[in-house]
Residue frames as qw, qx, qy, qz and C-alpha x, y, z in Angstrom:
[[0.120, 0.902, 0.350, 0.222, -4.78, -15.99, -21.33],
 [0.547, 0.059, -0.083, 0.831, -2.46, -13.22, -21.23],
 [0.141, -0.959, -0.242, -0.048, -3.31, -9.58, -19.86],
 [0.472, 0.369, 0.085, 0.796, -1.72, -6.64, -21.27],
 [0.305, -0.935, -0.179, 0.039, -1.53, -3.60, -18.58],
 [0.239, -0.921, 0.215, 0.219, 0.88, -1.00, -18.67],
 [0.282, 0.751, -0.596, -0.038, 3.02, -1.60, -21.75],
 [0.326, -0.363, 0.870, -0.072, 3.27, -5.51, -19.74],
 [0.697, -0.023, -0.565, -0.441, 2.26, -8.81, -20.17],
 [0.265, -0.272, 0.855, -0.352, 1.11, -11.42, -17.45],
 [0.433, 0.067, -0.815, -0.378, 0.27, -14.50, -18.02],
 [0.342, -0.482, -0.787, 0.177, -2.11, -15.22, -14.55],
 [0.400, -0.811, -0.187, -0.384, -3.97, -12.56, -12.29],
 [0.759, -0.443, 0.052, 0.474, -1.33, -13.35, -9.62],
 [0.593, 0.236, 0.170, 0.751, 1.15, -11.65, -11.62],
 [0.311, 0.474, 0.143, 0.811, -0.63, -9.06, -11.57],
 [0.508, -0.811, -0.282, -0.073, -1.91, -8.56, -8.74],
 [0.741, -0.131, 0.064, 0.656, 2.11, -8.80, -7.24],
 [0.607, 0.204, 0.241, 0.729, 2.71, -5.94, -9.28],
 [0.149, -0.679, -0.291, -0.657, 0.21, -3.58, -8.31],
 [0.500, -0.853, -0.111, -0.100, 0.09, -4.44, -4.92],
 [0.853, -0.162, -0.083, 0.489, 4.27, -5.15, -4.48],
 [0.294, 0.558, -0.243, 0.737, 7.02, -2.61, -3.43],
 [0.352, 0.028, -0.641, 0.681, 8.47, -1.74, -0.05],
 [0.078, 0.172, 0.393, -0.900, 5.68, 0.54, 1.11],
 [0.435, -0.141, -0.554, -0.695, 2.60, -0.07, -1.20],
 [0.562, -0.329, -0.757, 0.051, 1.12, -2.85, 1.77],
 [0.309, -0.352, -0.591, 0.657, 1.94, -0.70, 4.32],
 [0.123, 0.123, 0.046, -0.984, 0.40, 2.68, 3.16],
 [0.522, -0.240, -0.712, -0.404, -2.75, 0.42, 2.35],
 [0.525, -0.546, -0.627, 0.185, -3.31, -0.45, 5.88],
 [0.086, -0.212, -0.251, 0.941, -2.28, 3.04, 6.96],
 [0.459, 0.000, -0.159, -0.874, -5.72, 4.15, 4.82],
 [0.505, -0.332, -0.638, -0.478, -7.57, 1.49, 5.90],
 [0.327, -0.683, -0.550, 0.352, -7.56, 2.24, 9.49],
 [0.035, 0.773, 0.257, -0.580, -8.16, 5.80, 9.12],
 [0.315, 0.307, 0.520, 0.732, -8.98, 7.78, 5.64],
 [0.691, 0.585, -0.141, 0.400, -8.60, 10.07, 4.22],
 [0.563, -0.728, 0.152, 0.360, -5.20, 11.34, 5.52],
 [0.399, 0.912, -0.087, 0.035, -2.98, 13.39, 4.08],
 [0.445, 0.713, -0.430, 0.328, 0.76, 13.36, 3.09],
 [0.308, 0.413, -0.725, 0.457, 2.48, 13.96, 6.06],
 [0.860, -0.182, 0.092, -0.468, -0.37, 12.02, 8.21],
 [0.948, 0.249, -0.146, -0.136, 1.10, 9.09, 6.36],
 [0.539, 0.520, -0.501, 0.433, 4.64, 10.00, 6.47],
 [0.082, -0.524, 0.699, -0.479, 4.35, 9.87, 10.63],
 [0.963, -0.128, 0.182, -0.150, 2.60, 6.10, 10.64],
 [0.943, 0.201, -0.006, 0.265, 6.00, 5.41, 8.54],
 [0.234, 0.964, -0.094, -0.082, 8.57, 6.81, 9.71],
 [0.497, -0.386, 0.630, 0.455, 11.29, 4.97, 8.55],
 [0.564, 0.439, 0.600, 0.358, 10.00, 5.31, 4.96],
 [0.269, -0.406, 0.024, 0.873, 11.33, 8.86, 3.29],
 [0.554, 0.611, 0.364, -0.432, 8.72, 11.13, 1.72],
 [0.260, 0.440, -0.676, -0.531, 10.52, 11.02, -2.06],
 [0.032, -0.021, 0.998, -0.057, 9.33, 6.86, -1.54],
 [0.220, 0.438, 0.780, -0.389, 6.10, 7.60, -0.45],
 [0.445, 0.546, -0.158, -0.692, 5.03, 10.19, -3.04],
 [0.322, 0.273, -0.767, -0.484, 6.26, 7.70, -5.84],
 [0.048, -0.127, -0.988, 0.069, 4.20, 4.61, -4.20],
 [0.403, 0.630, 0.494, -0.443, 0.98, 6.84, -3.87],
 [0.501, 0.513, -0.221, -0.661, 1.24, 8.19, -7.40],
 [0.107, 0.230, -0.967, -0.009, 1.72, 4.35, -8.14],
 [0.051, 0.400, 0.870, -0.283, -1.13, 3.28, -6.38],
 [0.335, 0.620, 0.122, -0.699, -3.14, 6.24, -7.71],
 [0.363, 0.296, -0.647, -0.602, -1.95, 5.61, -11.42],
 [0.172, -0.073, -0.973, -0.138, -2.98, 1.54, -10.78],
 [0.486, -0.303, -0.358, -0.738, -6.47, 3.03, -9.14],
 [0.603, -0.152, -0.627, 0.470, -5.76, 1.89, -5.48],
 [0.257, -0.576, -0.284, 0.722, -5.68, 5.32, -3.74],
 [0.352, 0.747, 0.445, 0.347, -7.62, 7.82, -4.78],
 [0.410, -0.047, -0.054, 0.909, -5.74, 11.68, -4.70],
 [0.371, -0.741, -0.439, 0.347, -7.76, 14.46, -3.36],
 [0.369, -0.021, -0.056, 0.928, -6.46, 17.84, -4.21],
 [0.023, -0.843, -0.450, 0.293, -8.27, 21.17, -2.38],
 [0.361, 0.607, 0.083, 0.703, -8.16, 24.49, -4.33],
 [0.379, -0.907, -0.178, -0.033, -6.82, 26.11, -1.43],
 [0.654, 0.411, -0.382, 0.507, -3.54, 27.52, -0.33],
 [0.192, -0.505, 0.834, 0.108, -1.47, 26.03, 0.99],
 [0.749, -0.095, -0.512, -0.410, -2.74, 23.12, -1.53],
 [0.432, -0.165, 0.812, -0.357, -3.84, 20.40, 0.57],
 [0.562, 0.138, -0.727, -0.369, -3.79, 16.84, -0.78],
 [0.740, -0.149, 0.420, -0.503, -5.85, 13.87, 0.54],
 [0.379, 0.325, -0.682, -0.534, -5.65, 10.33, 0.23],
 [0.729, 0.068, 0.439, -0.521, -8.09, 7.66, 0.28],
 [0.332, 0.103, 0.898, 0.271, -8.97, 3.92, -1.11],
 [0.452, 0.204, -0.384, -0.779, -10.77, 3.69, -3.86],
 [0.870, -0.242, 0.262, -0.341, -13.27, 0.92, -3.87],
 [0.868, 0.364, -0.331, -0.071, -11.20, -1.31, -5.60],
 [0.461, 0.576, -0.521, 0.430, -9.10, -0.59, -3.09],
 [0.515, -0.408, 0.131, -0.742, -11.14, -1.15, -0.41],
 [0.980, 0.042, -0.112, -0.161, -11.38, -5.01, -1.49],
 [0.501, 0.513, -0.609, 0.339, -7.71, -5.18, -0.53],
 [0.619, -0.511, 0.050, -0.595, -8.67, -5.45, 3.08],
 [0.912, -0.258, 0.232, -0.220, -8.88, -8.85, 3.84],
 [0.749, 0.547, -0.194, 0.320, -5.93, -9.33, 1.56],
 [0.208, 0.497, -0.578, 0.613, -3.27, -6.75, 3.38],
 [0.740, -0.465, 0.148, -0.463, -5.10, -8.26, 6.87],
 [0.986, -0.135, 0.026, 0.097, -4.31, -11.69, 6.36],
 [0.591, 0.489, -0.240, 0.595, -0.41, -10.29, 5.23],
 [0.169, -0.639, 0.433, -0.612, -0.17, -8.12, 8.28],
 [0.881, -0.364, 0.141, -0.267, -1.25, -11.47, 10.42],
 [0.971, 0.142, -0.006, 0.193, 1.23, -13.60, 9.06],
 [0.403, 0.447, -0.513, 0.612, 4.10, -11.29, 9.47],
 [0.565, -0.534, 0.369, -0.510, 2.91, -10.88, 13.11],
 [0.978, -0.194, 0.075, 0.009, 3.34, -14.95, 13.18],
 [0.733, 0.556, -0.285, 0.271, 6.54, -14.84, 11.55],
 [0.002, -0.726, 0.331, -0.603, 7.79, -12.09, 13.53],
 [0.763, -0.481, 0.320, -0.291, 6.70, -14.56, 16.75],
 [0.972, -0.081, 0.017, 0.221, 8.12, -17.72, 15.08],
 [0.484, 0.638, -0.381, 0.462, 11.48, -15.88, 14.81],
 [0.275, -0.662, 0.385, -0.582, 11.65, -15.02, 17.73],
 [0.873, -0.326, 0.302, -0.199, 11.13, -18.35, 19.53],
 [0.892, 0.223, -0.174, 0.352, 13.34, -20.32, 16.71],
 [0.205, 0.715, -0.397, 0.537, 15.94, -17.55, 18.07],
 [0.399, -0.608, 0.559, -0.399, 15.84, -18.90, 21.49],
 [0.996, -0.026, 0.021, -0.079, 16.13, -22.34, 20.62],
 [0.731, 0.485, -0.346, 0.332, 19.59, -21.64, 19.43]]
């Protein structure tokens, strides 16, 4: 069965999942809103700061467009933008969890294979 999203084609749910949830900062700004929402721009931009805000705008309007993070905007000025999971994003959870565990193992088994050498 094939599933046509965004002009693509994939040919499993994997695929697409990968594609929605993949890119350098998409995992991490997930777990930045799931231990504390909503939170705004530069909220985000000092849990990451090795990730430059041009990056992060494009991966939340990304994750906003795929219906991941929902986008907040206050009629006030200075505007002030929020962002927050959507549920759908919510169910990612146990997903980025079990990914943030496993680099924590990694990150340990490097480290030890490093001292073997």
């Amino acid at each position: 069965m094939v599933i046509h999203y965004k002009d693509k084609e994939y040919f499993t749910g994997k695929d697409l999942a990968l594609s929605v949830i993949g890119g350098r900062w998409k995992i991490a700004i997930i777990w930045c809103l799931l231990q504390q929402s909503p939170l705004r721009l530069n909220e985000i931009e000092k849990k990451l700061p090795h990730a430059n805000q041009r990056m992060l705008i494009r991966q939340l309007r990304e994750l906003e467009e795929d219906k991941i993070v929902l986008r907040r905007v206050y009629p006030v000025v200075p505007p002030k933008v929020e962002y927050d999971l959507s549920e759908i994003g919510l169910q990612l959870e146990p997903v980025v969890t079990s990914i943030c565990n496993w680099g924590d193992d990694f990150r340990d088994f490097l480290q030890t294979d490093a001292k073997k050498d």
